[in-house]
Residue, then its C-alpha position, 0 to 999 in steps of 0.5 A: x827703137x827701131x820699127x825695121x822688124x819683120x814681125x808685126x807688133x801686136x798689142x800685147x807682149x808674150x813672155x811665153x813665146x821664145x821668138x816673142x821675147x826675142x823680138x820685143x828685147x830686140x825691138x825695146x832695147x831691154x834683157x829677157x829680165x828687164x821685159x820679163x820685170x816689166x811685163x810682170x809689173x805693167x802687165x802684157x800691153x805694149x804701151x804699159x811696157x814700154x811706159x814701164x821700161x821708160x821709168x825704170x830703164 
């Protein structure tokens, strides 16, 4: 996972926010589905994501 983004990293992850999704699929390596799996499972915080996607990924 790379930390060279642009954008800061906020806690939690938007969905709702195109330039959002487009940052943390970038960012954790996932589709626009898998985070959408894994925030709709894990719920919006960064680490639960992340955790998620390390089960499920």
């Amino acid at each position: 996972m790379a930390d060279d983004h642009p954008i800061p990293a906020p806690a939690r992850i938007d969905v709702q926010e195109p330039e959002a999704v487009r940052y943390w699929t970038d960012v954790l390596q996932v589709t626009e589905e898998a985070l959408n799996e894994a925030v709709d499972r894990a719920g919006a915080n960064l680490d639960a994501v992340r955790a998620y996607i390390g089960e499920h990924g």
